[in-house]
KELUM-179187 format. One record per residue (C-alpha): x, y, z; residue number from 1. Coordinates in nm, 3 decimals. Example, Ala and Ser with C-alpha at 12.3 -4.5 7.8 and 13.67 -1.06 7.14 Angstrom:
% residues 2
SITE     east    north       up    i
SITE    1.230   -0.450    0.780    1
SITE    1.367   -0.106    0.714    2
This chain:
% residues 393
SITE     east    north       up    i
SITE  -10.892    0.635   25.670    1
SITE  -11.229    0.497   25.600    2
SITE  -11.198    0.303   25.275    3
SITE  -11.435    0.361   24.972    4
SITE  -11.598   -0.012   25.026    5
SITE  -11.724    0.054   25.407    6
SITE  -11.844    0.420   25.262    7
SITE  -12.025    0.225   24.979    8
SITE  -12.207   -0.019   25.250    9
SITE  -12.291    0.261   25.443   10
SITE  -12.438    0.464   25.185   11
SITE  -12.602    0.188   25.053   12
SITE  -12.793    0.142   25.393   13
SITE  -12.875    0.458   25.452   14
SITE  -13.028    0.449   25.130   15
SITE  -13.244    0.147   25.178   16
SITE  -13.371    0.307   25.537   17
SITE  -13.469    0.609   25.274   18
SITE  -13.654    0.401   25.035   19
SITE  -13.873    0.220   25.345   20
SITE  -13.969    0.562   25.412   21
SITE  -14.031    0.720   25.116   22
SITE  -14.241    0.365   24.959   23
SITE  -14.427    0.406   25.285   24
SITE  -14.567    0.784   25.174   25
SITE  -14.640    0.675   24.878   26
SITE  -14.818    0.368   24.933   27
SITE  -15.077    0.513   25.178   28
SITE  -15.082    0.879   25.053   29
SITE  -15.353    0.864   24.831   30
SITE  -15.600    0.652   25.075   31
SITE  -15.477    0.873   25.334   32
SITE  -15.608    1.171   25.180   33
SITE  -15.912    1.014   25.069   34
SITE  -16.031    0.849   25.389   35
SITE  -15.877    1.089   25.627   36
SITE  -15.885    1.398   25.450   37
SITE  -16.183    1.331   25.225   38
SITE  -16.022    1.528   24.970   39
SITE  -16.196    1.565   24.536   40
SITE  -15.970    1.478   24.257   41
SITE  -15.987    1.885   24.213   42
SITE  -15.863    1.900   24.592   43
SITE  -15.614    1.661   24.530   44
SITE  -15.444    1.847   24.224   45
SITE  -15.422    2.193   24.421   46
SITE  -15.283    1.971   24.697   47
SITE  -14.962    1.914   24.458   48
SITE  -14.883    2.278   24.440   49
SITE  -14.760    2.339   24.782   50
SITE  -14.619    1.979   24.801   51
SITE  -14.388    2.030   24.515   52
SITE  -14.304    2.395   24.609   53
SITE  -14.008    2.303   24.795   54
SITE  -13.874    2.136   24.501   55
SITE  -13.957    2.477   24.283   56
SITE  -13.722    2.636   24.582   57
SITE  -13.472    2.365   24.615   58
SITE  -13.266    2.553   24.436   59
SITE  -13.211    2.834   24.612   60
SITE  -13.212    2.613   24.966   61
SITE  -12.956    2.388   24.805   62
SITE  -12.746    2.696   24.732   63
SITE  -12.786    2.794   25.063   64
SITE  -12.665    2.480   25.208   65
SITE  -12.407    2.380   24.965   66
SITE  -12.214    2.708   25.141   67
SITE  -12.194    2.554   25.503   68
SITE  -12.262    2.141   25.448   69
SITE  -12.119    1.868   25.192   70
SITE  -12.394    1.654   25.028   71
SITE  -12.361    1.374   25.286   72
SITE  -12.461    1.624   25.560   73
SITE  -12.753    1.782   25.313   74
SITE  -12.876    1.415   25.345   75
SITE  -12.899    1.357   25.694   76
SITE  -13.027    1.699   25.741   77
SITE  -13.330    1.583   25.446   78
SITE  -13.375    1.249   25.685   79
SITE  -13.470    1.463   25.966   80
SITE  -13.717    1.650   25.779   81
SITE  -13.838    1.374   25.641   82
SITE  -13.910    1.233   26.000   83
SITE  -14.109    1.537   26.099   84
SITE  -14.307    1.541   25.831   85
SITE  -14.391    1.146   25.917   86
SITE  -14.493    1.203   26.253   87
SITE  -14.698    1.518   26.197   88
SITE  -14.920    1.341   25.944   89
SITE  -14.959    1.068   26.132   90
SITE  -15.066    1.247   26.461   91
SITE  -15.042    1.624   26.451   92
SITE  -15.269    1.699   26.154   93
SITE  -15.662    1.738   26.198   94
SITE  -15.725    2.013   25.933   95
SITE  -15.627    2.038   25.610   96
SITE  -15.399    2.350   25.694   97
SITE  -15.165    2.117   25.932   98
SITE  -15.186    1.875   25.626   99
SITE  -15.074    2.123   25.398  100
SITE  -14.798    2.225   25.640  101
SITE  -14.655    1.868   25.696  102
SITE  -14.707    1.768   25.387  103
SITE  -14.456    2.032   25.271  104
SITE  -14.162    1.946   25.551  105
SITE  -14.204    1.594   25.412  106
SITE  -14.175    1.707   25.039  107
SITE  -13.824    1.948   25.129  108
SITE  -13.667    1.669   25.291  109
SITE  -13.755    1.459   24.994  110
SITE  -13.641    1.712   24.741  111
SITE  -13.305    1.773   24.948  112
SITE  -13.211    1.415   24.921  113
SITE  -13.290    1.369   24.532  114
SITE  -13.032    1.678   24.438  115
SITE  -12.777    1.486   24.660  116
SITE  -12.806    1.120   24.587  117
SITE  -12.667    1.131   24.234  118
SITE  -12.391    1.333   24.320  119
SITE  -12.323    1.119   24.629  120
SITE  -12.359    0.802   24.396  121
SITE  -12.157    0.949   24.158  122
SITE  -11.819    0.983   24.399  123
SITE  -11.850    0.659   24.493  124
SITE  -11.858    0.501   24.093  125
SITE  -11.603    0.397   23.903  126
SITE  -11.493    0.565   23.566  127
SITE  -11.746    0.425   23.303  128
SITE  -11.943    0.283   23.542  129
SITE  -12.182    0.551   23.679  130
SITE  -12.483    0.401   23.560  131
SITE  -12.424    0.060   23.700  132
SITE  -12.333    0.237   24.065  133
SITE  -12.688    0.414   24.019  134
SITE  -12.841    0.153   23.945  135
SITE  -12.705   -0.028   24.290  136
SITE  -12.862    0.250   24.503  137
SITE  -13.158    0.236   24.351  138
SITE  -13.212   -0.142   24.378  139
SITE  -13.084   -0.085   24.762  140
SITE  -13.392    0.175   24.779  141
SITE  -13.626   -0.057   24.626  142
SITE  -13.516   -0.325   24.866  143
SITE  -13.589   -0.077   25.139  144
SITE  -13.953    0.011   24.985  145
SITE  -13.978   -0.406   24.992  146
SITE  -13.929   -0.396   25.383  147
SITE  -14.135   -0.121   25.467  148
SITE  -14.452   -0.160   25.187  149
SITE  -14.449   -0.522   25.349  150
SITE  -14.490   -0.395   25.665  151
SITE  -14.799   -0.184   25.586  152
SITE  -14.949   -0.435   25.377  153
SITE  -14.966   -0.668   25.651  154
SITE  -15.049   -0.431   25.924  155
SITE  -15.342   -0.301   25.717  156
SITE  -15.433   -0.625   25.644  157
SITE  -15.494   -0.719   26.035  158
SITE  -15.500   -0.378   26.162  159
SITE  -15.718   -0.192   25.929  160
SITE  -15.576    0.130   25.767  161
SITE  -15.376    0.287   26.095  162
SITE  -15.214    0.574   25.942  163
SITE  -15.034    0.723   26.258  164
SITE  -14.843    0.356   26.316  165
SITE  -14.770    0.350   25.948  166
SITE  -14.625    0.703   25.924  167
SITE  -14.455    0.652   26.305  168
SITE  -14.267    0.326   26.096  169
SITE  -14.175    0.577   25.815  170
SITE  -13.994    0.839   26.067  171
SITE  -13.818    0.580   26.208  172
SITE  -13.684    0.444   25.907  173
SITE  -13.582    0.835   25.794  174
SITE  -13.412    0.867   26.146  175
SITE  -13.199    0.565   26.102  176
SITE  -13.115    0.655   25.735  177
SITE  -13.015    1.037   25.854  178
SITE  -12.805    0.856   26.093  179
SITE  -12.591    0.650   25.848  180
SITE  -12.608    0.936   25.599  181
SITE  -12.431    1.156   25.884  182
SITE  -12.153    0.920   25.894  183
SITE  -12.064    0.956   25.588  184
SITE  -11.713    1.092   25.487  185
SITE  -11.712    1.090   25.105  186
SITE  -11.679    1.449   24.973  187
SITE  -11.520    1.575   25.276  188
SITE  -11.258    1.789   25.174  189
SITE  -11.372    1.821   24.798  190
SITE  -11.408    2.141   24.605  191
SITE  -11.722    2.308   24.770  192
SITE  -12.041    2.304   24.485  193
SITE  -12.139    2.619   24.357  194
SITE  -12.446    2.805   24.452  195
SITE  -12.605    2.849   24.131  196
SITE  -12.543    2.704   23.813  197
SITE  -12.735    2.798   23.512  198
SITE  -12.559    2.712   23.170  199
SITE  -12.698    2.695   22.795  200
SITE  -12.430    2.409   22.797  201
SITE  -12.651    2.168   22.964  202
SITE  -12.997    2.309   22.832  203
SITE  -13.086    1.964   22.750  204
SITE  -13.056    1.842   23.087  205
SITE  -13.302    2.145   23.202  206
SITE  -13.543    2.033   22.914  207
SITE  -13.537    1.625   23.023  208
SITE  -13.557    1.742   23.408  209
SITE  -13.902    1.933   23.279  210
SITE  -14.038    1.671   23.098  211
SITE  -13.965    1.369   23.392  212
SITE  -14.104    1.686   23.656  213
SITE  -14.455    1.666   23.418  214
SITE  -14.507    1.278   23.416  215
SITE  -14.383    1.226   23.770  216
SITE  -14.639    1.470   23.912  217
SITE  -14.909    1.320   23.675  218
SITE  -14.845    0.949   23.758  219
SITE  -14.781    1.038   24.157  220
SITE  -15.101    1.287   24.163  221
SITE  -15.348    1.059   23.957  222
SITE  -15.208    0.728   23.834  223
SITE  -15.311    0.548   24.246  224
SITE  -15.612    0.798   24.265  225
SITE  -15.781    0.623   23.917  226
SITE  -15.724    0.292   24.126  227
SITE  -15.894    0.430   24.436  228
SITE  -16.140    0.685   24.344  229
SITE  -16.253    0.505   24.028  230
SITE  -16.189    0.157   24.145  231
SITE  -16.201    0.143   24.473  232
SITE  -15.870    0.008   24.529  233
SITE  -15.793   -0.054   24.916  234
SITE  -15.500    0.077   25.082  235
SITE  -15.326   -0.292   25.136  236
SITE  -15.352   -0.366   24.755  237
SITE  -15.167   -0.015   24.682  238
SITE  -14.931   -0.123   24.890  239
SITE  -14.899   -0.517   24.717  240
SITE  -14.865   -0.322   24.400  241
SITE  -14.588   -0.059   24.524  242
SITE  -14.436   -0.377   24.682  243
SITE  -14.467   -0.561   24.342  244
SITE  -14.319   -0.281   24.206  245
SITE  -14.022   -0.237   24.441  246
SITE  -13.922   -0.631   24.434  247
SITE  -13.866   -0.562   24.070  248
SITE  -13.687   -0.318   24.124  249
SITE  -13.420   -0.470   24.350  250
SITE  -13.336   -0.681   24.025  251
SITE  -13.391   -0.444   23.719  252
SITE  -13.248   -0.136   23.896  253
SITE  -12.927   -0.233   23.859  254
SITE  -12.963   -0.366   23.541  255
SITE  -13.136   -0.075   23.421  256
SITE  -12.832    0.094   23.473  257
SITE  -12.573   -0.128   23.307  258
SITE  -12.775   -0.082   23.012  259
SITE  -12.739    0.309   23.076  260
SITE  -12.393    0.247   23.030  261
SITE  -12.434    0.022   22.732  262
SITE  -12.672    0.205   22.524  263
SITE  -12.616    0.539   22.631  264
SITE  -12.874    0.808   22.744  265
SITE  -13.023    0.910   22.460  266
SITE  -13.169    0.544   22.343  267
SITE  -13.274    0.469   22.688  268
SITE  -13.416    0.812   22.750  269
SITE  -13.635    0.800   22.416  270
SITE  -13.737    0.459   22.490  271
SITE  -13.889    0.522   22.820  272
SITE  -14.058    0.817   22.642  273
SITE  -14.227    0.558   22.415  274
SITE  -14.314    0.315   22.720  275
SITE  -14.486    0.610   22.905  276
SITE  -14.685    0.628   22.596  277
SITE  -14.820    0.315   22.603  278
SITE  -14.879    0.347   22.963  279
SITE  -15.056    0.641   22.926  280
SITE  -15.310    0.504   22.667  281
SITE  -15.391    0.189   22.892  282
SITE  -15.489    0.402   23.128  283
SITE  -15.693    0.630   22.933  284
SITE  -15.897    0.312   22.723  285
SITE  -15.827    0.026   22.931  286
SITE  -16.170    0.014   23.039  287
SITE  -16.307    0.041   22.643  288
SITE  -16.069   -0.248   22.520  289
SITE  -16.117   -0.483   22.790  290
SITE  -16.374   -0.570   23.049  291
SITE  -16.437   -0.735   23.390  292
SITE  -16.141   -0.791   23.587  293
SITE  -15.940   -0.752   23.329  294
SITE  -15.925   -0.357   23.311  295
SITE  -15.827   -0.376   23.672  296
SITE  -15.533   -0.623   23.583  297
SITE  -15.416   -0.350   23.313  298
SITE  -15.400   -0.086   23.525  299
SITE  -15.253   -0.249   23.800  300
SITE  -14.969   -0.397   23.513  301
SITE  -14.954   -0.015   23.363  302
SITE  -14.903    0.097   23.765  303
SITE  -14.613   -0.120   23.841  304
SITE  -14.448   -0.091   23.487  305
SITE  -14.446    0.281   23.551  306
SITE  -14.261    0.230   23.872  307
SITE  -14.006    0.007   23.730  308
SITE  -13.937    0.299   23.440  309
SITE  -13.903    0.547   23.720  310
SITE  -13.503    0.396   23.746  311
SITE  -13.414    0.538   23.430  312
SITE  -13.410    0.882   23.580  313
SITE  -13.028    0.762   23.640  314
SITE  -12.964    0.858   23.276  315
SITE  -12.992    1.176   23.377  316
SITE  -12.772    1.173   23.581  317
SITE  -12.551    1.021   23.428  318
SITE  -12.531    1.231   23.089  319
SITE  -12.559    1.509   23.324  320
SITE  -12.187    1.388   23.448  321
SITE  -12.062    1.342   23.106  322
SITE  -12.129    1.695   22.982  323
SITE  -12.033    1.875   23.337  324
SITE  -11.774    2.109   23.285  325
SITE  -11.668    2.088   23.627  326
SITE  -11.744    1.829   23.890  327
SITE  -11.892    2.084   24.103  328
SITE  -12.105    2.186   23.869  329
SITE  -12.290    1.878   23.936  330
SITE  -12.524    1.917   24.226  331
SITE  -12.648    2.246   24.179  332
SITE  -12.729    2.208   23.800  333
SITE  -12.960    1.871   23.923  334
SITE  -13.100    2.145   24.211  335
SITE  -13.161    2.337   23.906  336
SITE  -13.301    2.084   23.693  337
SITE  -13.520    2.006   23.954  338
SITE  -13.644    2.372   24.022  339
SITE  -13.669    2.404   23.645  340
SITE  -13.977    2.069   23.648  341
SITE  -14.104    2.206   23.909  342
SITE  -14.192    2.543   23.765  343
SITE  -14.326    2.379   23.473  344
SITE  -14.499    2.106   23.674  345
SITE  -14.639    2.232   23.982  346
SITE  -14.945    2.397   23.866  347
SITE  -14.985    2.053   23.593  348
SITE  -15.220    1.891   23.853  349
SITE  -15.404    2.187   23.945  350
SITE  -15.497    2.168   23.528  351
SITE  -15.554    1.805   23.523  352
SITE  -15.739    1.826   23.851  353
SITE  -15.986    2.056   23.661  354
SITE  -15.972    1.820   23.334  355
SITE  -16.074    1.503   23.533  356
SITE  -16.360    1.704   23.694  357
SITE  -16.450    1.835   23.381  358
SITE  -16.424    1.583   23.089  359
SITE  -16.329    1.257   23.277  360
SITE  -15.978    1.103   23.424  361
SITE  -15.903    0.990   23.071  362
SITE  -15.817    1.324   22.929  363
SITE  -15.562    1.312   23.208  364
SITE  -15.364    1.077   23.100  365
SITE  -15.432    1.144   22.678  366
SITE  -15.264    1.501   22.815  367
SITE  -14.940    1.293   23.008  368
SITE  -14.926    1.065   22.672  369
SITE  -14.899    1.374   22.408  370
SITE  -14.586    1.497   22.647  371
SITE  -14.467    1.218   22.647  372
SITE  -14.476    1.200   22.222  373
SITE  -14.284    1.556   22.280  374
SITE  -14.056    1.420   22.531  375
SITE  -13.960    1.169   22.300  376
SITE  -13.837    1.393   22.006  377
SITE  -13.647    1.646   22.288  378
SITE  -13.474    1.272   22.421  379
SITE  -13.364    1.238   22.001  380
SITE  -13.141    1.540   22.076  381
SITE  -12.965    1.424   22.309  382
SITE  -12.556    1.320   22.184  383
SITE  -12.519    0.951   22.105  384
SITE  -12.369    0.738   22.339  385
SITE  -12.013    0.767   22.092  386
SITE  -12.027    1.140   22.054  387
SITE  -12.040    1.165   22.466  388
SITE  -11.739    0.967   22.485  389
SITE  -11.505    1.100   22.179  390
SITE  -11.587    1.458   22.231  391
SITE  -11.634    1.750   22.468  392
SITE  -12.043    1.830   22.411  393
């Protein structure tokens, strides 16, 4: 029998193949679509709605697969995806309708793999410790984004901006990761998940998934295209900042979620409500405070800060776990958090396309900070730390 250590190393892998792949997209996406694609900031909103419709209808095709595969197998499956996405942008996509279309397989294989990796992270934790095993992956992803932003960052640096060799590295990464994920055994001979779960018990959960759905799409649509449609930013320093970013990350990921586990969700989920403020003002008035260099060396501290606070999206998780009222609850209520953002966040780039066009990028981001005031109050409802452990919520 294949002990729970090898299946931790394993996962653990296959996660850090994942997170080459995925930095990789989102290091070069926005130059891609800018210098291959010449696409507007307005073009570049409408672009989020069908790249974050599979995640409206993840959902429903996590339903559907929960029925036939485990969560280990929904991963490898996501890999693949994930692959052909890679190698279609990189070689099969002249127009912007074979952009669209590859741009999409990419984003379900994505979305597939976020509804399983808690749950997968979550079997292999120990009691009280959920946060801290969360925490691990995501430092293990972040060490994978390390490898693979490095390798684009020198690449670009000798080879110019090749996008078809950079993408080719990125489905090779997914390949290898859908290979270790297939190997998996954890969950095998579990309860199966449910289809559908949609509870007023965990309405909190649904209202946090919104509110991280709204400032992911905000920060991922518009916080690199301020840096390279404003700025000028080049596709190598995206990448040093991403990989900046991600070295942190190997470090405070883990740590991140020890103090999950110490403070509890709701103080760390309110607090990184109040961080995204900040970060939201710098980059709405960093160039009225400060000048020269400078406002470049605030956004580029308010870009990589923002990609550090993306690893308390574990706290989610994690609560999520502590108010379940049945373990197989679990993976279809985060498919259903994650349909729920996406309804409310698909068309939010579409809107702040429009806004940037029409009264300046900074209204952008004064729109991300006054969600973020409202996320902050929704966070305050969430059980202390105490109640969560005493009492059935």
């Amino acid at each position: 029998m294949v002990s729970q250590r090898t299946e931790l190393k394993r996962a653990l892998i296959a996660t850090l193949f994942f997170g080459a792949a995925s930095g990789i997209f989102v290091a070069t996406l926005n130059n891609y679509l800018a210098e291959v694609h010449n696409l507007s900031a307005e073009a570049r909103g409408w672009l989020e709605l069908p790249r974050e419709l599979p995640g409206f209808l993840i959902l429903f095709v996590a339903g559907a697969m929960l029925t036939v595969f485990r969560e280990t197998q929904m991963a490898a499956a996501a890999m693949l995806l994930t692959a052909v996405g890679a190698v279609g942008l990189g070689f099969l996509a002249p127009t912007h309708a074979a952009l669209v279309i590859f741009i999409v397989i990419w984003s379900l294989g994505d979305h597939i793999i976020f509804a399983v990796e808690g749950p997968i992270g979550l079997k292999l934790a120990d009691g009280g410790k959920e946060g801290r095993r969360l925490g691990q992956f995501g430092g293990a992803r972040n060490l994978g984004t390390i490898v693979g932003v490095g390798c684009i960052f020198v690449l670009a640096r000798f080879l110019g901006d090749r996008f078809e060799i950079f993408y080719a590295i990125a489905a090779a990464s997914a390949l290898m990761a859908g290979v270790m994920y297939a190997g998996l055994k954890t969950g095998k001979g579990d309860t199966p998940s449910r289809r559908i779960v949609l509870k007023k018990r965990y309405h909190l959960f649904y209202a946090i998934s919104a509110l991280f759905g709204i400032r992911k799409q905000i920060f991922l649509a518009f916080g690199a295209w301020v840096l390279v449609e404003i700025h000028g930013v080049s596709v190598s320093t995206i990448a040093l900042l991403y990989f900046t970013a991600a070295t942190l990350g190997v470090v405070l990921r883990p740590l991140l979620g020890e103090v999950v586990d110490w403070l509890g969700e709701r103080t760390v989920l309110a607090v990184d409500e109040l961080l995204l403020l900040g970060i939201c003002l710098t980059y709405a008035f960093a160039g009225d405070v400060l000048q020269g260099s400078w406002v470049l060396y605030a956004l580029y501290a308010a870009y990589i800060f923002d990609m550090v606070l993306f690893a308390l999206r574990v706290a989610r998780t994690t609560y999520l776990k502590k108010i379940a009222e049945d373990p197989s609850d679990i993976t279809p209520t985060i498919s259903m958090g994650i349909t729920i953002d996406h309804a409310v966040a698909m068309t939010l780039p579409i809107l702040s396309g429009y806004i940037w066009e029409a009264y300046g990028f900074r209204w952008v981001f004064i729109l991300a900070g006054t969600i973020a005031l409202v996320g902050f109050f929704v966070c305050l409802r969430i059980p202390s730390k105490k109640t969560l452990e005493r009492s059935d919520v």
